[in-house]
Structure formats: C-alpha cells, structure tokens
N, C-alpha and C positions, 0 to 999 in steps of 0.2 A: 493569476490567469496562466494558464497553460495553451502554448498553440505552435503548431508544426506547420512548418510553407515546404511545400514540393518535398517532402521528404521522401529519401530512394538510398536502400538496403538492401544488399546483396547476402547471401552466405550460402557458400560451397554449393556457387553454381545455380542455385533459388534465388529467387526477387521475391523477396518478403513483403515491400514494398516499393511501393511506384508513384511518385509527384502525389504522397499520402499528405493532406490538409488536414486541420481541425485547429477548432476554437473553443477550448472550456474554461468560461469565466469565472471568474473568483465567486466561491457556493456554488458550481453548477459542475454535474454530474455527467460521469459517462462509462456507459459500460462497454467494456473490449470485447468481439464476440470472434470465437473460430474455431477449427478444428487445432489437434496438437500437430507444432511444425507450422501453425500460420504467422508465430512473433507476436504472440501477447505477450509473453513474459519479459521479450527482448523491447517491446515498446515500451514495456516500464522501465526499465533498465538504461534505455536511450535518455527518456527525461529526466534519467537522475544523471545523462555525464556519465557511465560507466562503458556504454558504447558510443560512437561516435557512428553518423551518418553518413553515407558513400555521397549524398548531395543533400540541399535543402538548410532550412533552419529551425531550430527547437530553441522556442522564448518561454521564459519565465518571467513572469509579470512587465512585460514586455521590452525583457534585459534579453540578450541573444546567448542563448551560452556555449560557452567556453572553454579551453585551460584556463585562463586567468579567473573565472570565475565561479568554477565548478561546485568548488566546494562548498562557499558561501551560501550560492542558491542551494544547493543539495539541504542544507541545514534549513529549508522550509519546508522539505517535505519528511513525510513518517513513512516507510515500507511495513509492509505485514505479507509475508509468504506461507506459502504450507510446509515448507520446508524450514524448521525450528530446530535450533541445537543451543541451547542454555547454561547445558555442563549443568555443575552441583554447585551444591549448599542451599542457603535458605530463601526460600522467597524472595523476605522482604530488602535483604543484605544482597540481595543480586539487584533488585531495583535500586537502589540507595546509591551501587555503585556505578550505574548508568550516569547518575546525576554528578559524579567525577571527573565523565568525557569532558575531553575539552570545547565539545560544541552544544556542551548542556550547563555547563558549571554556572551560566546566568540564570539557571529556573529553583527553585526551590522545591524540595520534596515535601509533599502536600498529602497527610496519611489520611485526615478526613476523607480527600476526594480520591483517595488509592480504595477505600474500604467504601465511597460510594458506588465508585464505575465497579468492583468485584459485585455489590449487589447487584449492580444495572445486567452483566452478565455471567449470574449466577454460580459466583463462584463464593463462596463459604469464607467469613473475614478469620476463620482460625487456616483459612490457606498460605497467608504471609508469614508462619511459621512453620510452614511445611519446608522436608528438600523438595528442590526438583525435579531429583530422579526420583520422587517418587508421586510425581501428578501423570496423573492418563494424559494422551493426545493433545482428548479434547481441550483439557484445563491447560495446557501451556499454550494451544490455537488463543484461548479466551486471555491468558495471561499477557502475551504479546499484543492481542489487542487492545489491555490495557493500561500497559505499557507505554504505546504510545500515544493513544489520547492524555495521558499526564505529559507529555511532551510540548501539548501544545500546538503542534505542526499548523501550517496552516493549507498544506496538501498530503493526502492523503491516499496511497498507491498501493492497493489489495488485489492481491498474486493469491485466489481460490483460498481466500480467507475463511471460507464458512467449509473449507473440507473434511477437517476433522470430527465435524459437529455432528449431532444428530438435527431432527427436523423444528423438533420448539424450537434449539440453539440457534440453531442457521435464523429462524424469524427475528430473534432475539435482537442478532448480530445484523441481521441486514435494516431493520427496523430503527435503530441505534444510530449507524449512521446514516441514512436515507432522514433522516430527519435535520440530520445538520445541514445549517445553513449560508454559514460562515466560510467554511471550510472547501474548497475544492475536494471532489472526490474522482477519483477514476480507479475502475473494479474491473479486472482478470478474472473470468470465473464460465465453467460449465453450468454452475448450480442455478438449477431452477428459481429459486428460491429470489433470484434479484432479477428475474427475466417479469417475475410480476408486479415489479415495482413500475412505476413512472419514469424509467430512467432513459437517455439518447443512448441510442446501441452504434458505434463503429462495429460492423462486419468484416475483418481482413481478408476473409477469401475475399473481397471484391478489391483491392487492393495490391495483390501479390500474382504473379505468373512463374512456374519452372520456365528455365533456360536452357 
C-alpha cells in the first residue's frame, strides 16, 4: 500500500503541493494527471525516498519512510520512465547483469519468462541477442518494461511509459498491466491511451498554487 497524509512541496517559489492525501492499496491503481511543471514525475520520485517532503508523510505498506529506511522499501518498487539510457552490448548480457545488483542477487534469471513477456510485448525472442544501440526507442521503452516485471516488484511507478510506442503498443502496454492484480500500480502519463481504462485519476492542478 502506498498513501501520503498532508503532503506539502514547495520548489522555487511554486506549491506543487498542499495537505496532498491519497490511499492506494496493495493491487489498486492510480493514475497521476496534469499539465508539465504540476509534479507528476516528482510525486513519483517522492515515493521512492529520492525527494523528501517540506511537511506530511509518505507510507509504504504502512512503514513511514525514511533515511533509515529508504532503501529497503525502495527495493519494492520497479520505475519505468521515458527517459532510458542502457549503454551497449547485448541484450541478454545486460539483463543477466541486473541480476548482480545487490538488491536483486535473491531472484534468479528466468529466460523462459524473459522470452514470454518479449512475446507479451512484441518484441522478437532473437532480440536478446541483439546490441542495444541498435534497438529503436520503442524496443528499449518495451525492453525496460520488461525488465522490470522479471523483477518481480510489487509496486510499480510508470513516468509516460507508453511514449515511445505507437498505438497497438501503447494498448498492448497499458492492457498488460491494468490487468494485474497483485501489484500496486501508479502511472505518470499524458497518453490517452490509460485515461480509457477504469483507473482513479489524482488531478494535481487541484492540489498545487504559485507563490
């Protein structure tokens, strides 16, 4: 479970937010809505412990977090942003080496379920021996996202994850996880594509005032 009490964020001079609440249970869904400059990408940023709140508190499973705790909980959730940099070499030899971090080295690399979710989001199983400079956009948006569903996570924090994609992909992707149930999700996103889904929408213009 994710949930925020009286949260209030300032930066340079803007109130991003103001005594911002919310409550999203373990499997339940929410999508972040605003214009750019309202703090979507900083409210994800906040849950993970990378920013810290001017007041309020930010729980995870409802542990309050912390310095002393940051990291731990961080190691429950998975990020996916639009903003992807990979570097080189081969596919599969760049995932393999995730599984070395030291806050992954408990899971086991699983190439069955590496070459089922590539089907799930149509990416070609002779792509795990591709480099990676040389996949389009879209294929490393898709590869990151399945990257970290082998992870495991059991939150899940999508920064305009479907932007690279075209329109099948974007359904593919939003499709994929709107279906999980397990999982907390909360999605950063302009794209239409999740506004048709069933999901609870946070609006942060209602939320935030200039100073």
């Amino acid at each position: 479970m994710i949930e925020l009490q009286n949260v209030s964020l300032s930066f340079e001079g803007k109130v991003l937010y103001r005594d911002l609440s919310l409550k999203v249970p373990r499997g339940g869904q929410l999508l972040i809505k605003g214009a750019s400059g309202t703090g979507k990408t900083t409210l994800l940023r906040m849950i993970q412990g990378f920013i810290r709140p001017d007041s309020g508190k930010i729980l995870i499973d409802n542990e309050e977090l912390n310095v002393m705790n940051v990291w731990r909980l961080r190691q429950k959730m998975a990020w996916v942003s639009q903003d992807i940099n990979m570097g080189q070499g081969r596919v599969e030899a760049f995932i393999k080496e995730i599984y070395q971090y030291k806050n992954n080295q408990s899971l086991r690399y699983d190439q069955a379920r590496a070459e089922k979710l590539m089907a799930a989001f149509r990416l070609a199983p002779s792509s795990l021996n591709q480099q990676l400079e040389d996949l389009s956009g879209g294929e490393i948006q898709r590869l990151a996202i399945m990257i970290t569903l082998l992870l495991n996570r059991d939150v899940y924090l999508l920064d305009e994850v479907t932007s690279a994609l075209d329109q099948p992909l974007k359904e593919v992707v939003a499709d994929y996880f709107c279906a999980m149930t397990d999982q907390t999700l909360i999605i950063s996103s302009h794209d239409s594509v999740w506004y048709k889904r069933d999901i609870p929408v946070l609006n942060l213009e209602n939320h935030g005032s200039s100073t």
